[in-house]
C-alpha positions in Angstrom: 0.0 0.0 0.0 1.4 3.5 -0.9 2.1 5.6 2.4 -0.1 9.2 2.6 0.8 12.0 1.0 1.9 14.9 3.6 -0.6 17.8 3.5 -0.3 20.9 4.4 -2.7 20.4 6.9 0.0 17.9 8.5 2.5 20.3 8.4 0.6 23.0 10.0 -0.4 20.4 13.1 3.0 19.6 13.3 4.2 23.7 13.6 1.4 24.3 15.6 -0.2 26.8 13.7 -3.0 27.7 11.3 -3.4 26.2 7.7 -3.9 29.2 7.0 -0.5 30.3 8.2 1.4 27.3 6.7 0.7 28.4 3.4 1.4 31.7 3.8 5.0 30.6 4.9 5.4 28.3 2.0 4.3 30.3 -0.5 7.1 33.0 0.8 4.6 35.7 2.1 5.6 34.8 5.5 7.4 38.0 5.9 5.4 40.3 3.4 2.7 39.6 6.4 4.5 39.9 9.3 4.4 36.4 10.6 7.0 36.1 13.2 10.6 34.5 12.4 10.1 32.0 14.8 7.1 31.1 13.2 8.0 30.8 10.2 11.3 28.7 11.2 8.4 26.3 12.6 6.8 25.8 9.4 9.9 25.5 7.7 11.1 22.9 9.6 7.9 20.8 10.1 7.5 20.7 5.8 11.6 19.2 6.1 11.1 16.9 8.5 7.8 15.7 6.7 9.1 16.0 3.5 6.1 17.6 2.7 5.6 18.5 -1.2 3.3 21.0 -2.7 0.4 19.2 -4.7 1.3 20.6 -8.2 -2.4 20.2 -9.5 -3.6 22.4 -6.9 -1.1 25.0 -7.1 -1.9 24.7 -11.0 -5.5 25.4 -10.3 -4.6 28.1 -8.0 -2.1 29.9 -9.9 -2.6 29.2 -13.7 0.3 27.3 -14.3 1.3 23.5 -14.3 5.1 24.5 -14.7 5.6 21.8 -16.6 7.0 22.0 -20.5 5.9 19.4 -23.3 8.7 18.3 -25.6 7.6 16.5 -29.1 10.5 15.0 -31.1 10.4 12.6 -34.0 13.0 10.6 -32.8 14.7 13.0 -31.2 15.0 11.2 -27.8 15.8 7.6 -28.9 19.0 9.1 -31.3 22.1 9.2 -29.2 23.8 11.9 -31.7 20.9 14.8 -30.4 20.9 13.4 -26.7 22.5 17.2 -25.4 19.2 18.5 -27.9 17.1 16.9 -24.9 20.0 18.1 -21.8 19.8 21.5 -23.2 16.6 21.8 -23.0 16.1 19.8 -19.8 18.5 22.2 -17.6 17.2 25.2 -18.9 13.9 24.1 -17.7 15.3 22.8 -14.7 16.8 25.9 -13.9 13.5 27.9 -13.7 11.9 25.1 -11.8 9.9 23.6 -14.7 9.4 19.6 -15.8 10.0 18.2 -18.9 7.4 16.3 -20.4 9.2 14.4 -23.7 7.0 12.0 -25.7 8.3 10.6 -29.5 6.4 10.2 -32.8 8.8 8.2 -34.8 7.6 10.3 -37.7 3.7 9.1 -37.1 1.3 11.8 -37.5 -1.9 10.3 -35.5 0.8 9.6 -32.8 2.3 13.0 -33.1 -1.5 14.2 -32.7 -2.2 11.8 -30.0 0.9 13.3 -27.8 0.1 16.8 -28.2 -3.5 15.9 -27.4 -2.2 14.5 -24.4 0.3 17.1 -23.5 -2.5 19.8 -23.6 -4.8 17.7 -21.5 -2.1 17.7 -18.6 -2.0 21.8 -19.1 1.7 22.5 -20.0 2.7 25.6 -20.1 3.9 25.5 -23.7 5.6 23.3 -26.1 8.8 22.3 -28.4 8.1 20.7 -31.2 11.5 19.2 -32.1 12.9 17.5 -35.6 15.9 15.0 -35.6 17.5 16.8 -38.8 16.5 20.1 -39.5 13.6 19.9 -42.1 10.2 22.1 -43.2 7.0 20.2 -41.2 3.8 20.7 -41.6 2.3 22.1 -38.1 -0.1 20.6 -36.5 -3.0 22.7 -36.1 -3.8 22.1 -32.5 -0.2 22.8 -31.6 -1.6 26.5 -31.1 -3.6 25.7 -28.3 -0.5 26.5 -26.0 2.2 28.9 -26.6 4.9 26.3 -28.5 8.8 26.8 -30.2 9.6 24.9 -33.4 13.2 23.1 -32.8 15.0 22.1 -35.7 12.5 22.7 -38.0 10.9 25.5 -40.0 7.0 25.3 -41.6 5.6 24.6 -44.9 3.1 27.1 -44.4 3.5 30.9 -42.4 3.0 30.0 -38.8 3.4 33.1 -36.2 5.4 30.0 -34.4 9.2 30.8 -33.5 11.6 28.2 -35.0 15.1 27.5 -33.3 17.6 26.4 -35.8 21.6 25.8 -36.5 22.6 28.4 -38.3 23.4 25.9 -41.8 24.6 29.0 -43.3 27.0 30.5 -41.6 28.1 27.1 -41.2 29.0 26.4 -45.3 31.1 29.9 -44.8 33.0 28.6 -41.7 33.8 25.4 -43.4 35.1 27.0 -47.3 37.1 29.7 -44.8 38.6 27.0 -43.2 40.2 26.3 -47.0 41.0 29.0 -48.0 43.0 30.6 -44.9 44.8 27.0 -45.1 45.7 28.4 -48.6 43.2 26.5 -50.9 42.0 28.0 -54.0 41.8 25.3 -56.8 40.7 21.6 -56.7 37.9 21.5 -54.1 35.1 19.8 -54.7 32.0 19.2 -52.8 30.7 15.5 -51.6 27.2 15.2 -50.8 25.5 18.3 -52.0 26.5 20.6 -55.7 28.3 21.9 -56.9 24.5 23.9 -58.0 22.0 25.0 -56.0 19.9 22.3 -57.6 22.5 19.4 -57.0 20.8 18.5 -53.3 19.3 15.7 -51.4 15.3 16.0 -51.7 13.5 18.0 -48.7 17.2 18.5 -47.1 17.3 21.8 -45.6 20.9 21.4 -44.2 22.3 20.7 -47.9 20.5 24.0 -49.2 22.1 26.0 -46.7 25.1 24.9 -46.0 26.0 25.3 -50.3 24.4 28.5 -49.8 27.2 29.2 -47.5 30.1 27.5 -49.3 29.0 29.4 -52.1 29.2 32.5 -50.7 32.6 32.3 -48.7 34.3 31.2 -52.1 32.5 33.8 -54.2 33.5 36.7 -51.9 37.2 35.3 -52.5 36.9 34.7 -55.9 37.4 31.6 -56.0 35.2 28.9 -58.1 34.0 25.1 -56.4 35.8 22.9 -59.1 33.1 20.3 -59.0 30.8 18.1 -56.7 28.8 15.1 -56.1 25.5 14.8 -54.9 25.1 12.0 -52.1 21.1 10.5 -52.0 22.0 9.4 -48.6 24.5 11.0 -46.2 26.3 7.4 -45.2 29.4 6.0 -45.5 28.7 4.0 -48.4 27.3 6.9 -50.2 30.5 9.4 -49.6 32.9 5.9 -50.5 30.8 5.5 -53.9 30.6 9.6 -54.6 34.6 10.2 -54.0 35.5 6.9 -55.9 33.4 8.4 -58.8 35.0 11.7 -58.4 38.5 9.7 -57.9 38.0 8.5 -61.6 38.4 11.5 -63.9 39.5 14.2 -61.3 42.5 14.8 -58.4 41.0 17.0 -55.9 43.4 19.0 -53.9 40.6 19.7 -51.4 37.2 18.3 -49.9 34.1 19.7 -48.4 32.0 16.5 -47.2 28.2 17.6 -46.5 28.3 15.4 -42.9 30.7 13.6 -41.0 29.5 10.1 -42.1 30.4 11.0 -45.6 33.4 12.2 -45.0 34.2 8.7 -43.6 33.5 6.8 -47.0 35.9 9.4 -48.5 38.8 8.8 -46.6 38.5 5.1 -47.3 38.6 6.0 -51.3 41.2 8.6 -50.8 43.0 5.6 -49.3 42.3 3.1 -51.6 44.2 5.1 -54.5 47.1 5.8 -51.8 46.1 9.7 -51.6 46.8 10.6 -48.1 44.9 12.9 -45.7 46.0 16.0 -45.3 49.2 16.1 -46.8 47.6 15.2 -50.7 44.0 16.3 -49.7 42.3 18.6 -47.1 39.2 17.3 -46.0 36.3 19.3 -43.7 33.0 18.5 -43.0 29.9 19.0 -40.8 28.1 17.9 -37.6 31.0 16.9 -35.0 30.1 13.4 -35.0 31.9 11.2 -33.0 33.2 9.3 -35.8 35.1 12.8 -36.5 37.7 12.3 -33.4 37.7 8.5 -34.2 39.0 8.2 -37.7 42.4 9.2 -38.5 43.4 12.2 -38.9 40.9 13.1 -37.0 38.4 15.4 -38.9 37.9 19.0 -38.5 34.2 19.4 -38.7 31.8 22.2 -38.3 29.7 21.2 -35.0 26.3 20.8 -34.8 25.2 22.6 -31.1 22.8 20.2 -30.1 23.0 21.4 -26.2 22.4 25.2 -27.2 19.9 24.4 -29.3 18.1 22.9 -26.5 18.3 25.0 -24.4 17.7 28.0 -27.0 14.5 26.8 -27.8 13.5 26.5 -23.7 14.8 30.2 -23.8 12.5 31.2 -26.5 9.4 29.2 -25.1 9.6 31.5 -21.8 9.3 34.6 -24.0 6.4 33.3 -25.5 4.7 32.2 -22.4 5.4 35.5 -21.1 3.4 37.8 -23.3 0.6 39.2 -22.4 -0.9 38.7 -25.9 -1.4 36.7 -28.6 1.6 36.3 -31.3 1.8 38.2 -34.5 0.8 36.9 -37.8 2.1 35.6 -40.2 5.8 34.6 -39.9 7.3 34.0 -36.4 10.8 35.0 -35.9 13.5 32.2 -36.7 16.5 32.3 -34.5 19.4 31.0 -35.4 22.4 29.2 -33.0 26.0 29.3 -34.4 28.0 26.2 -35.2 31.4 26.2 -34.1 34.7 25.2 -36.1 36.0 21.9 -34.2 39.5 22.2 -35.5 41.5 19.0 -35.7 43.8 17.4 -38.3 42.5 17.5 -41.1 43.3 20.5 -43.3 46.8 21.9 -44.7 48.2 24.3 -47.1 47.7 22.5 -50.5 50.9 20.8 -51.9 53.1 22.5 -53.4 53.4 22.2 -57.4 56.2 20.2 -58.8 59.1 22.5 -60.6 59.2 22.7 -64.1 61.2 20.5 -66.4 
């Protein structure tokens, strides 16, 4: 049999005073009414020893609030690569004294409607709506019902919803800078994504912008992408095959792999035709993987921020549940977390040309 819950009406008896009294301690207005130290020292004591806890429903009844945060993912919390996505978000919650509620769709829609359903019926205070790989999603229209954050996602349609994202573009710049100030300027070529804006992976929002980027950063130097290969899959077999291919009629001085995984498969073909990393090629990628300080040299990657997004989105949620009005229409404000440059081993000044005759 489960033992009683303390009451305040136990901890009260046990001060010897006044419900009344007791909850004027423990909500913190001891002083603001002039109950006595002693008093309140009492009360104080009594709820220790008792271990007495609040009853959250009642306090949510009283005060208009459950504290309590629902966090939707697709498979956010079963992936081990965006496991800081949920710690972020979980200590910044934490540190304003609010609960995380996390529920998973695996990509089902009636599931995804189910859990938000269900989220709302337990009066959360708002909501993150959270992708895996940052894609456009289609919001679910009772989502509104509470104030809510998109993480990792933007929608198909204008939503006055926020969205939290890695900022892919700025990303593509860091990773073509990291060439060129190691002195590249001819022979790199892209694996995964380009070397057009059309040469991309179907409903990948990371490719778009992170050749956006690349682009840009080489453009502003005047420097042109020699070629690239687009990758239907960012896995290691698919980076092997697409650097292989490449391998066959070109001698890249100079790779920018779209993900870490990719970059993997092209180390193995650089290998394979005895071209060594960095000396014969530069290589630099995305995502700070693990793989990244486990293959060798290890691989200087631009990092996803799984933690700050997490705790970035939490962050934005509170500004929402603090209005005192309804949003704007139309499109909500997209904020955008950097990605750090994890440098490693990976990238040197381009070999030097053989002397003539």
């Amino acid at each position: 049999m489960s033992p009683r819950r303390v009451t305040l009406a136990d901890v009260a008896k046990a001060a010897g005073v006044s419900r009344t009294t007791a909850s004027l301690v423990l909500s913190g207005r001891g002083r603001e009414l002039r109950i006595s130290q002693d008093v309140e020292q009492r009360v104080l004591r009594a709820a220790d020893e008792l271990r007495y806890r609040p009853n959250i429903v009642s306090v949510g009844l009283r005060t208009g609030t459950t504290r309590t945060i629902g966090f939707v993912s697709d498979t956010v919390a079963t992936s081990r690569l965006a496991g800081d996505m949920i710690k972020g978000a979980l200590e910044a919650a934490r540190d304003r004294g609010f609960m995380l509620f996390i529920g998973e769709t695996e990509g089902d829609s009636e599931l995804e409607r189910l859990l938000l359903q269900a989220m709302h019926d337990r009066q959360v205070d708002g909501l993150v709506l959270a992708s895996m790989f940052t894609r456009t999603i289609k919001v679910p229209e009772d989502i509104t019902n509470a104030p809510a954050v998109l993480l990792n996602a933007l929608p198909e349609q204008p939503t006055p919803l926020p969205a939290v994202l890695p900022d892919e573009v700025e990303a593509g710049r860091t990773a073509a800078r990291a060439l060129l100030e190691a002195g590249h300027r001819d022979g790199v070529y892209l694996i995964g994504a380009g070397p057009g804006m059309r040469d991309v992976p179907p409903e990948s929002v990371a490719a778009v912008e992170r050749l956006v980027g690349i682009r840009e950063a080489f453009g502003d130097a005047g420097v042109a992408v020699a070629g690239g290969r687009t990758c239907a899959d960012w896995q290691p077999e698919y980076g092997l095959a697409a650097t292989r291919e490449l391998l066959r009629t070109a001698r890249p001085r100079a790779l920018i792999c779209f993900n870490d995984r990719i970059a993997m498969g092209a180390y193995q073909a650089l290998d394979d035709v005895g071209l060594k990393v960095p000396d014969d090629v530069s290589v630099v990628s995305f995502d700070d993987h693990p793989i990244a300080s486990w293959i060798r040299p290890k691989l200087t990657t631009v990092a996803l921020p799984y933690y700050e997004l997490g705790r970035k989105a939490v962050d934005v949620l509170f500004t929402e549940i603090g209005r005192d009005h309804a949003g704007p229409d139309g499109q909500g404000e997209v904020h955008r977390v950097p990605m750090p440059l994890c440098s490693r081993e990976s990238i040197a000044p381009p070999p030097a040309a053989a002397p003539a005759g």
